[in-house]
Backbone bond lengths (Angstrom), bond angles and torsions (degrees), N, CA, C in turn:
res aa  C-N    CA-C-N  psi(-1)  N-CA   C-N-CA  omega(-1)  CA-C   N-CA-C  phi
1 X - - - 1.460 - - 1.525 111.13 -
2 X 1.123 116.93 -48.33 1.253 122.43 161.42 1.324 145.63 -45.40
3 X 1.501 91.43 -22.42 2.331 106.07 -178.53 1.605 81.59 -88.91
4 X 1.343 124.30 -46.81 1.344 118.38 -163.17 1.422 110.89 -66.89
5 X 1.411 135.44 -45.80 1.571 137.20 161.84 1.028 88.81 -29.46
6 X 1.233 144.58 -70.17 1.994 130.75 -131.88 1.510 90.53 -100.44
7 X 1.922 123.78 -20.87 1.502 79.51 -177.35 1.329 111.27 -93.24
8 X 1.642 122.52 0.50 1.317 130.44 157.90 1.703 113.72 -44.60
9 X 1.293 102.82 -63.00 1.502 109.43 -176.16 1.778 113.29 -64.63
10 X 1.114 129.51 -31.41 1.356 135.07 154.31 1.516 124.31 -32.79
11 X 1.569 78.61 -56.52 1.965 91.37 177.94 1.574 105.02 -67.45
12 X 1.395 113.56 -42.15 1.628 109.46 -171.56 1.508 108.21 -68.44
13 X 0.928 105.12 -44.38 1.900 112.82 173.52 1.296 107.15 -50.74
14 X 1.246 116.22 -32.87 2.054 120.66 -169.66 1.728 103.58 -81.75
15 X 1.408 116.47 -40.96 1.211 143.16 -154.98 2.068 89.98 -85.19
16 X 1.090 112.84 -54.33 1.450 113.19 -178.09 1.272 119.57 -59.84
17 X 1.238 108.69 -26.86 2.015 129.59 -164.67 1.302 103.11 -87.22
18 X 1.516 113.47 -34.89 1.420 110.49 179.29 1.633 119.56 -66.18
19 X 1.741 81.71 -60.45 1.844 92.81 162.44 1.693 122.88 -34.79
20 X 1.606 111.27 -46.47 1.205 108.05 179.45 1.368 121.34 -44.76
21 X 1.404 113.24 -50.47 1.330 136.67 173.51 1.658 112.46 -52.16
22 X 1.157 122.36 -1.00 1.658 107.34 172.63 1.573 106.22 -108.74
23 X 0.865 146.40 24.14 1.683 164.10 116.15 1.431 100.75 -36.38
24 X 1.647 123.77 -59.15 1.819 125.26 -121.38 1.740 70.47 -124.31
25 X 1.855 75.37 -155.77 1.535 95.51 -171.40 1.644 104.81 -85.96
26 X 1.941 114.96 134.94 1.638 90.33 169.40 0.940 131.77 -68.30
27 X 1.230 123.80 156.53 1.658 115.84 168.48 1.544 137.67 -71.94
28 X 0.931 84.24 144.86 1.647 98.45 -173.14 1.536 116.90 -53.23
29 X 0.919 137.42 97.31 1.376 118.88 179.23 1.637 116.58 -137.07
30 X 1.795 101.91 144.81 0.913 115.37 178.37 1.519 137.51 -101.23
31 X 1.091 141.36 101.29 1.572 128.94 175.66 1.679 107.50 -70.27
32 X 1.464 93.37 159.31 1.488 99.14 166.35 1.562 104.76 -176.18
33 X 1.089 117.38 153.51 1.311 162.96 -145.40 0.959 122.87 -121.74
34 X 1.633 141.54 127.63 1.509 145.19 164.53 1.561 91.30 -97.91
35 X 1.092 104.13 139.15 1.824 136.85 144.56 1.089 124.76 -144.55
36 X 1.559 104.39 145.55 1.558 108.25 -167.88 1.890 92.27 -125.88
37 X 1.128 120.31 134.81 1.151 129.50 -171.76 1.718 114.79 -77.09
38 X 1.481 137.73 149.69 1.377 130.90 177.77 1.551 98.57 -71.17
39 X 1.512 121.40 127.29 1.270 136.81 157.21 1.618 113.57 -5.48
40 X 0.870 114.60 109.28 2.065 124.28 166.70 2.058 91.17 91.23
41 X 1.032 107.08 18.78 1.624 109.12 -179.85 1.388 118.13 -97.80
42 X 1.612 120.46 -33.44 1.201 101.89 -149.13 2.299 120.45 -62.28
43 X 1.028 99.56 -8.40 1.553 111.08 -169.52 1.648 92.03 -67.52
44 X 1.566 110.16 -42.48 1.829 109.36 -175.29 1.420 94.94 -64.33
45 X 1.412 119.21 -33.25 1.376 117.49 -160.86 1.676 105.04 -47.23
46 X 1.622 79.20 -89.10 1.506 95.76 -179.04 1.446 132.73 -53.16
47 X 1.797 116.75 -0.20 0.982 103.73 161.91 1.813 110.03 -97.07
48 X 0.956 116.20 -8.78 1.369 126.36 179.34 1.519 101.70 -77.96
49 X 1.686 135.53 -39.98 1.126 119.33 167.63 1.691 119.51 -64.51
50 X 1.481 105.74 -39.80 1.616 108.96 176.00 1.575 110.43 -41.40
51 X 1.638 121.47 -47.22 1.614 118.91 -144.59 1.569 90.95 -104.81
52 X 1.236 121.14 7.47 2.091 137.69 167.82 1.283 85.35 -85.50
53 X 1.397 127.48 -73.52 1.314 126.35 -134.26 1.604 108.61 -72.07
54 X 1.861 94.32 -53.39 1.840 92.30 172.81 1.880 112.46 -54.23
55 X 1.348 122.95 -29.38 1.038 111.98 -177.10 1.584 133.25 -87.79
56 X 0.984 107.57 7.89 1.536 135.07 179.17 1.184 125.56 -153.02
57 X 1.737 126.30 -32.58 1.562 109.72 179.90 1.418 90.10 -129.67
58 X 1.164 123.84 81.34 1.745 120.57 173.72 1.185 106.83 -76.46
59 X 1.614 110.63 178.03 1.033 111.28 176.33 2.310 116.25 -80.31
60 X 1.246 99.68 143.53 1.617 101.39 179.36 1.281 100.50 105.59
61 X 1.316 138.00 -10.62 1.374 125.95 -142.01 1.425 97.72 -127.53
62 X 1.382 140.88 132.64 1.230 132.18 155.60 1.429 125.35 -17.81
63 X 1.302 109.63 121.98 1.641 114.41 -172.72 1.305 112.67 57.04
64 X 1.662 114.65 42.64 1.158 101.79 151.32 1.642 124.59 -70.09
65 X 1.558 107.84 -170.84 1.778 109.92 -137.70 1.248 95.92 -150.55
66 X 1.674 135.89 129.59 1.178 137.93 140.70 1.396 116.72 -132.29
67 X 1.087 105.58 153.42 1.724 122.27 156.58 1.405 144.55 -75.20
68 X 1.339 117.48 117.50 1.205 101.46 173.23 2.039 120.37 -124.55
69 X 1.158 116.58 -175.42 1.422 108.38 173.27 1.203 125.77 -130.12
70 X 1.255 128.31 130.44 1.334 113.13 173.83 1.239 132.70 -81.84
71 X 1.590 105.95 138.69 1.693 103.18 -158.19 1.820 92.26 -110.86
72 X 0.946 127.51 -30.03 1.610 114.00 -177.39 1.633 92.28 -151.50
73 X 1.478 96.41 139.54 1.584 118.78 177.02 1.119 114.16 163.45
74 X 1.348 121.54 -174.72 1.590 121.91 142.59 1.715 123.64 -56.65
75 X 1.442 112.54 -27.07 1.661 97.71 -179.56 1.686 100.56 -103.06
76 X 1.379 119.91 17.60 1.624 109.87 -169.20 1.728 92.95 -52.10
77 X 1.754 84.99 149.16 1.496 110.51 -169.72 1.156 121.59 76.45
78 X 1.343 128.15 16.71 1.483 153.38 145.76 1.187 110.94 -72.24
79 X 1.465 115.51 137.41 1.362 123.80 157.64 1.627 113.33 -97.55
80 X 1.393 105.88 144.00 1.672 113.33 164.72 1.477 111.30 -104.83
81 X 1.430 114.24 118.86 1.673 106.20 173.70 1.645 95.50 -101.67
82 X 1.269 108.14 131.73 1.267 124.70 178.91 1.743 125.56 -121.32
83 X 1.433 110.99 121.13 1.637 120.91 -159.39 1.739 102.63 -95.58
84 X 1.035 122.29 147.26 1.620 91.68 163.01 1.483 76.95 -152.06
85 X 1.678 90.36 150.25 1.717 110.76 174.06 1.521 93.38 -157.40
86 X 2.001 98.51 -129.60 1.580 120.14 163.14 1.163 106.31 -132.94
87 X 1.992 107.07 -151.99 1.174 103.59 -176.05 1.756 109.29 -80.96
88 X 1.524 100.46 -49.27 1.438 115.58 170.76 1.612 110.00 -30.53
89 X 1.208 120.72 -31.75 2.058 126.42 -148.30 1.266 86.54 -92.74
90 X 1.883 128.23 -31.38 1.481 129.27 -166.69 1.572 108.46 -65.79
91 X 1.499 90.12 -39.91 1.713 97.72 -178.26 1.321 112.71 -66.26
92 X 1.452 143.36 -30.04 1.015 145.12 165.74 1.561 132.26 -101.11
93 X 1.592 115.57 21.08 1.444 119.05 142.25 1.284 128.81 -30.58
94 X 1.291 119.11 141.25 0.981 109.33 174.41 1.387 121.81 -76.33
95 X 1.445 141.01 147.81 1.879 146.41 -152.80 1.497 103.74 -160.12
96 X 1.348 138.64 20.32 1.386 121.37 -144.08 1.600 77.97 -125.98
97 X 1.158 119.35 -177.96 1.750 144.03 -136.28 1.786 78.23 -90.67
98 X 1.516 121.40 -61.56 1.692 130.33 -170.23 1.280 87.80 -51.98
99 X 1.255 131.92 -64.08 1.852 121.82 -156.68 1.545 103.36 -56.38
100 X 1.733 100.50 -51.53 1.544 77.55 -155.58 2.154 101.56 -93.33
101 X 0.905 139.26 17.69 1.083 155.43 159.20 1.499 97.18 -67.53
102 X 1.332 122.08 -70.97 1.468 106.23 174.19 2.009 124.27 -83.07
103 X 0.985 109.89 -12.83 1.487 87.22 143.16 1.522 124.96 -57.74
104 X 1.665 119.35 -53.84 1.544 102.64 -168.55 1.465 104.47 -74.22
105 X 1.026 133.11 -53.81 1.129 111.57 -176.55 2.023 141.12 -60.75
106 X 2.032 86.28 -0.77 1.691 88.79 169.51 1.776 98.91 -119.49
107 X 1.106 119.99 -20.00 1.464 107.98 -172.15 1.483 95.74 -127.50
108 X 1.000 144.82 -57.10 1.408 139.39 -155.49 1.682 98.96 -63.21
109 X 1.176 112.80 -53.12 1.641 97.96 160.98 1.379 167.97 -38.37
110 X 1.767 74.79 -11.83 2.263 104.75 162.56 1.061 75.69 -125.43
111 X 1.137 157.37 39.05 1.537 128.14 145.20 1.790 115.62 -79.20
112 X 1.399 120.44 140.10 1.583 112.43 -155.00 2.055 65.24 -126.06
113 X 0.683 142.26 -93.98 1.620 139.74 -163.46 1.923 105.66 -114.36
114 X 1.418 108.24 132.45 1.384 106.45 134.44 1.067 142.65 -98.99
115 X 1.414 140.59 127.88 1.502 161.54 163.25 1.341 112.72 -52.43
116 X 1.510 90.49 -169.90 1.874 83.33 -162.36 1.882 109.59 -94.65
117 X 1.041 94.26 165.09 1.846 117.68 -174.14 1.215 90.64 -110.51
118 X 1.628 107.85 129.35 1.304 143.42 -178.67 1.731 119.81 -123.95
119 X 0.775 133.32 158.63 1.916 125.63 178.50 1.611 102.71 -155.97
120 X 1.235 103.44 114.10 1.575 134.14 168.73 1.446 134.27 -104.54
121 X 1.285 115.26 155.11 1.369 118.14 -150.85 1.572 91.94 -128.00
122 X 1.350 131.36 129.92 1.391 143.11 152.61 1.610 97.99 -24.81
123 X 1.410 160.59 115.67 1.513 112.87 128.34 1.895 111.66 -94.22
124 X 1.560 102.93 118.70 1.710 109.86 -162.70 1.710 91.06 -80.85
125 X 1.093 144.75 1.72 1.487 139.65 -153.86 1.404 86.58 -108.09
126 X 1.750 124.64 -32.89 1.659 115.04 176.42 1.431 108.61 -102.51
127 X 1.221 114.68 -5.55 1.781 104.98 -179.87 1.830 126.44 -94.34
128 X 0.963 107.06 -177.94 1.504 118.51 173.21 0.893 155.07 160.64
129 X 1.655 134.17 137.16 1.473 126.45 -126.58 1.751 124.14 92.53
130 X 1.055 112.56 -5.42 1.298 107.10 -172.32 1.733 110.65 -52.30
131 X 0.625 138.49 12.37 1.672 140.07 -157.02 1.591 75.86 -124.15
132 X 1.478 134.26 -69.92 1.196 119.85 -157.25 1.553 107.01 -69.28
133 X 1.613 108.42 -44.51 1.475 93.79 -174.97 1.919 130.62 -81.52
134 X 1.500 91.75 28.88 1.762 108.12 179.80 1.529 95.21 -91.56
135 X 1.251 121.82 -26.85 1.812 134.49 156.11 1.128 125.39 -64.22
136 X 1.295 118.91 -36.72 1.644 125.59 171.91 1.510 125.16 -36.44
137 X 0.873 134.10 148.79 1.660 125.17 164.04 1.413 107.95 -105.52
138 X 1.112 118.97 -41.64 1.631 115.49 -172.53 1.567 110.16 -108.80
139 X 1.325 105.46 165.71 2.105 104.04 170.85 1.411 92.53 -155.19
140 X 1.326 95.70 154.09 1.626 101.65 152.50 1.495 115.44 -120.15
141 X 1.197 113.68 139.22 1.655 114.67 -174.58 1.556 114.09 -129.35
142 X 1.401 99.09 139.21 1.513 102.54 -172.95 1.674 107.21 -94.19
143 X 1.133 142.39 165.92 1.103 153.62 -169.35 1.731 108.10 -136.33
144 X 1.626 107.59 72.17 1.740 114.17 177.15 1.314 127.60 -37.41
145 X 1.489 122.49 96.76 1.816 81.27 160.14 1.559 111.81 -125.91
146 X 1.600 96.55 137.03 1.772 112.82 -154.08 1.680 84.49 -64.64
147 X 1.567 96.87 -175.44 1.477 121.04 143.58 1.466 110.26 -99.00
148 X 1.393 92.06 160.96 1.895 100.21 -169.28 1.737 112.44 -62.97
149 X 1.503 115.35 124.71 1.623 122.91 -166.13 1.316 124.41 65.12
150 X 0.951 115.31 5.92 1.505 125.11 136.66 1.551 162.52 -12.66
151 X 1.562 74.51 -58.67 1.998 104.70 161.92 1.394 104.60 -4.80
152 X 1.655 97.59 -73.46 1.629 107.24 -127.85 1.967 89.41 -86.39
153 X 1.662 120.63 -19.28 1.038 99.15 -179.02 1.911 109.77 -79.34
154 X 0.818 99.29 -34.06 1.843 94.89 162.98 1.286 117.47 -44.59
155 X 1.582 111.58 -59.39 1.633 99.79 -163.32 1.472 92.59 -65.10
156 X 1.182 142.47 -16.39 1.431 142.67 -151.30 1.907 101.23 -73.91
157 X 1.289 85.47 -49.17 1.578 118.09 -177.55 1.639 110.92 -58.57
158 X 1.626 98.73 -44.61 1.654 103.06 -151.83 1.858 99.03 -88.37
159 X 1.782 103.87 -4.33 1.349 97.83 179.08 1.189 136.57 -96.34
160 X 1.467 104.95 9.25 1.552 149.99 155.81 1.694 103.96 -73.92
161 X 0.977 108.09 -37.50 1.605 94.28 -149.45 2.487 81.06 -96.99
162 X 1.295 111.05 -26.62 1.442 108.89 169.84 1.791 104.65 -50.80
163 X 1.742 102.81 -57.07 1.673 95.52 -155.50 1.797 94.51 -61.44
164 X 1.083 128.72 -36.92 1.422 124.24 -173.52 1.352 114.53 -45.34
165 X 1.660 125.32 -61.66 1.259 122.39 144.15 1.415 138.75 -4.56
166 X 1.435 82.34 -74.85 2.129 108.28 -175.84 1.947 95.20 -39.06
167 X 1.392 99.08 -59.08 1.270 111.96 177.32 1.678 137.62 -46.48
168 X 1.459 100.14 -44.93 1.229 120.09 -158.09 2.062 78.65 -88.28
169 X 1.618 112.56 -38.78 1.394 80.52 -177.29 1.664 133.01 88.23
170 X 1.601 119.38 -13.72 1.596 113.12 -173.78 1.241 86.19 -152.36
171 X 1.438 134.44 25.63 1.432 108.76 150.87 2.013 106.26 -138.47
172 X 1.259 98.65 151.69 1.395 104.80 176.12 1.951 99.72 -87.57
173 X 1.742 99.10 141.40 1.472 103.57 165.36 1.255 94.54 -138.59
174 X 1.558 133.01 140.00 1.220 131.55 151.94 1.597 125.47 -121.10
175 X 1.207 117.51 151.01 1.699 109.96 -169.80 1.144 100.41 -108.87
176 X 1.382 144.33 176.97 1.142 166.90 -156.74 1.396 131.28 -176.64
177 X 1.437 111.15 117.76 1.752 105.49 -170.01 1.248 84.92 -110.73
178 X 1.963 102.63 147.14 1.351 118.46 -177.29 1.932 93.34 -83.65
179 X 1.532 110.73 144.90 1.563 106.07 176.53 1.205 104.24 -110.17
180 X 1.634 122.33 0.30 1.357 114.88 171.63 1.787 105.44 -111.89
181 X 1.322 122.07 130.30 1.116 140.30 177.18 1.717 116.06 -77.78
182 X 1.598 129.82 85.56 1.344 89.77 -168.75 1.671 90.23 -147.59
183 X 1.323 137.96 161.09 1.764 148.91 -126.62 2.183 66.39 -86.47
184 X 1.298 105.14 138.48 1.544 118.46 153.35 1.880 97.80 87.59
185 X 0.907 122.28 -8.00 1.505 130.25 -172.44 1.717 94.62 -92.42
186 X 1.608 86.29 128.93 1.409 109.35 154.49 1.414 127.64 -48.53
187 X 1.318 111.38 130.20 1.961 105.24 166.83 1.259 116.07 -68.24
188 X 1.351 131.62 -56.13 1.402 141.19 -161.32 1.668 99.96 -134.85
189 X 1.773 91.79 152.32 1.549 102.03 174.02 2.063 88.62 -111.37
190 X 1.360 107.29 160.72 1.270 117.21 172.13 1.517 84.22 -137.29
191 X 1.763 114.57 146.69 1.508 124.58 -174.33 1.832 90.34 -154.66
192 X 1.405 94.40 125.75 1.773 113.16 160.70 0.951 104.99 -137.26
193 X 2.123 100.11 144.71 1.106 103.17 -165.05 1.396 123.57 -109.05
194 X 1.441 151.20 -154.79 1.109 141.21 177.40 1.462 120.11 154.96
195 X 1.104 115.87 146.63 1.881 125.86 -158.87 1.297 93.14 -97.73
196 X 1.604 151.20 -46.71 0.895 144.83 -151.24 1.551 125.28 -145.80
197 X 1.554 144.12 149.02 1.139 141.65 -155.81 1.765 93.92 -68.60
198 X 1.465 106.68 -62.77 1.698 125.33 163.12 1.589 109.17 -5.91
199 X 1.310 109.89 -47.69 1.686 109.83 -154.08 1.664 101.14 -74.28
200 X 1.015 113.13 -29.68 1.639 144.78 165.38 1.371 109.39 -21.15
201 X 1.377 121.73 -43.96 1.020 125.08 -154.46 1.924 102.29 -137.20
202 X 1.451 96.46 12.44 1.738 109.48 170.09 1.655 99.94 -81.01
203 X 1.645 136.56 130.01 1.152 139.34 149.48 1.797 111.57 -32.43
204 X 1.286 122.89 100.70 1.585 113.14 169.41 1.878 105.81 -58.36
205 X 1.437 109.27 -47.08 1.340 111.28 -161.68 1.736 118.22 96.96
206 X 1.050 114.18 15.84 1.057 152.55 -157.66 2.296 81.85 -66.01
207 X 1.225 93.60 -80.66 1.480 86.13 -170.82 1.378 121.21 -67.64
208 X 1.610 118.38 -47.74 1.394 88.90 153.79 1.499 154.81 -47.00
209 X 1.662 105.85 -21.48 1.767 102.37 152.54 1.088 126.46 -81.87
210 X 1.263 136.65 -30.79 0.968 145.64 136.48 1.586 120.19 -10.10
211 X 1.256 124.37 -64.20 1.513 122.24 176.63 1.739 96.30 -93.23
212 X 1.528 144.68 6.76 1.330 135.00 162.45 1.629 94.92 -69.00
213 X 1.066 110.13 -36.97 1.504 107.48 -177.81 1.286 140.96 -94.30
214 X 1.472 101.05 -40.43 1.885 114.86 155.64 1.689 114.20 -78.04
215 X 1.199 113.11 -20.99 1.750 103.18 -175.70 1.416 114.03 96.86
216 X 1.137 115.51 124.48 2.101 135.02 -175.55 1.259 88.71 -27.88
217 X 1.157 105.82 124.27 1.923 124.57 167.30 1.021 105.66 88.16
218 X 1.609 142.57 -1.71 1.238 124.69 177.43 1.466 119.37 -76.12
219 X 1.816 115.14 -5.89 1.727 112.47 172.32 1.727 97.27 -73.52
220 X 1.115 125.58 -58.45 1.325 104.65 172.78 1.281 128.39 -38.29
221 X 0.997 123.68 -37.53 1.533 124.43 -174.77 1.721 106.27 -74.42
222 X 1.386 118.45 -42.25 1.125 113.50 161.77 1.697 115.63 -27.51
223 X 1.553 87.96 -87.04 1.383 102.11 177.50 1.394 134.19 -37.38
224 X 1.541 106.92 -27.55 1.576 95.29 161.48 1.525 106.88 -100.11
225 X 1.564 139.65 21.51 1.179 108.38 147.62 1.435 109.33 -110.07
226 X 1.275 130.44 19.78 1.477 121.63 133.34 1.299 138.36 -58.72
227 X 1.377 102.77 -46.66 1.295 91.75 153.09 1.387 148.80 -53.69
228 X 1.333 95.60 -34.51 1.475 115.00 176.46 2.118 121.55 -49.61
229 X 1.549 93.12 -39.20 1.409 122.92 -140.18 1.553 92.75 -112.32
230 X 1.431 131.95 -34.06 1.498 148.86 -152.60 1.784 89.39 -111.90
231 X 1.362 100.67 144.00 1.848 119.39 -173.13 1.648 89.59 -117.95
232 X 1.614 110.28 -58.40 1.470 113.35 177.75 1.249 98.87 -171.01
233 X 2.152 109.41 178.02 1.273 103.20 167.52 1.834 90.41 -147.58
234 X 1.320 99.48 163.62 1.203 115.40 175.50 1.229 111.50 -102.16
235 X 1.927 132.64 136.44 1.142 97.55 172.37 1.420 101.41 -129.30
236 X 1.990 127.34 173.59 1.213 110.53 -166.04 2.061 75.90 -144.56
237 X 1.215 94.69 177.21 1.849 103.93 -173.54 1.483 87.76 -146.92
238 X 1.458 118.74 105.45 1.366 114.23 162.32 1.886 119.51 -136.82
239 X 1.251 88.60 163.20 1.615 109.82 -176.54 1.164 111.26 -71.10
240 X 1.354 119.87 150.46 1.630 134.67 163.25 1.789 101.46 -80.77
241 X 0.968 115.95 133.55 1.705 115.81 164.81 1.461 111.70 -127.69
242 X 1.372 104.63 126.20 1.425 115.06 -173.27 1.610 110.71 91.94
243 X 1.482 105.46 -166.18 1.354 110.06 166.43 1.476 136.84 -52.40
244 X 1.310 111.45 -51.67 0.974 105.25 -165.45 1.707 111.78 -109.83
């Protein structure tokens, strides 16, 4: 009786937050998708997602659509197809006989397995850089998963680790809240961006602004309330394909 109270109250807490949001600005949100292409396919793939995407999720347009690949992880050699709109833009995807007629016949046809579907939320109050990293070619993204009630000491954490950024000025970070709640699912995505493997191994400076602004010893202190607050993370390094 008790797991069920909180996951009642979970849902009402999720259900209220959204509502909040039709006052303000909507949120940004992203779906995305694993596919893994049939063996000697992926070139049909990705051009079969390119001539889907311009024809239904272009760029500017509600539910627009890009691709990306994974280059190191557990799913490397996975593709992520990624939608971004709102909630309103979900309701008006396209679903009709033309959409999905030309998906199977340009992408579902190198498709060898799909993976799982995920749905994410911008949060712009912890990120930054997005302007630079819409230039980026590469990212690496972490895949959070909190301990239970948690949330708020992360974002607490992660809004320290934004002004350092804001500051530092030459790197993109963006956060991501998962909007679907489900047993094995990540809480938060973390994404940095970057043009080249090289840059990898450039000093951001990251902790020294970091303590210009929190004060000598405050990266440690970070670090032990990550730990505190963090269960694990997964991480993956993938490519932009195509334009966008």
């Amino acid at each position: 009786m008790k797991n069920y109270i909180m996951c009642v109250l979970a849902g009402f807490l999720c259900f209220t937050s959204v509502n909040a949001q039709e006052d303000s600005e909507p949120k940004s949100l992203y779906e995305t998708m694993y596919m893994i292409p049939k063996p000697g396919m992926n070139k049909q793939f990705e051009e079969g997602v390119a001539a889907h995407n311009q024809k239904f999720h272009a760029s500017g347009n509600d539910n627009q659509s890009m691709l990306r690949r994974v280059e190191y992880g557990n799913k490397a050699g996975w593709y992520v197809w990624v939608m971004n709109g709102t909630y309103a833009s979900l309701d008006n995807r396209p679903n009709d006989d033309a959409h999905s007629s030309d998906w199977e016949d340009k992408v579902g046809e190198y498709v060898e397995e799909y993976g799982t579907v995920d749905l994410w939320s911008l949060n712009k109050e912890l990120s930054s850089g997005m302007d630079k990293f819409r230039n980026q070619k590469r990212y690496e993204v972490w895949a959070v998963y909190l301990k239970p009630w948690e949330g708020y000491r992360f974002d607490e954490s992660m809004k320290k680790i934004q002004k350092a950024f804001e500051k530092m000025g030459n790197r993109s970070m963006l956060v991501f809240d998962s909007e679907v709640s489900r047993k094995g699912g990540a809480d938060v995505g973390l994404v940095w961006g970057y043009d080249k493997f090289a840059d990898m191994e450039n000093d951001s400076k990251l902790v020294d602004t970091y303590e210009e602004i929190n004060g000598k010893g405050s990266w440690r202190l970070f670090l032990e309330e990550w730990r505190d607050v963090v269960e694990d993370i997964d991480m993956e390094h993938r490519v932009k394909v195509g334009d966008m």
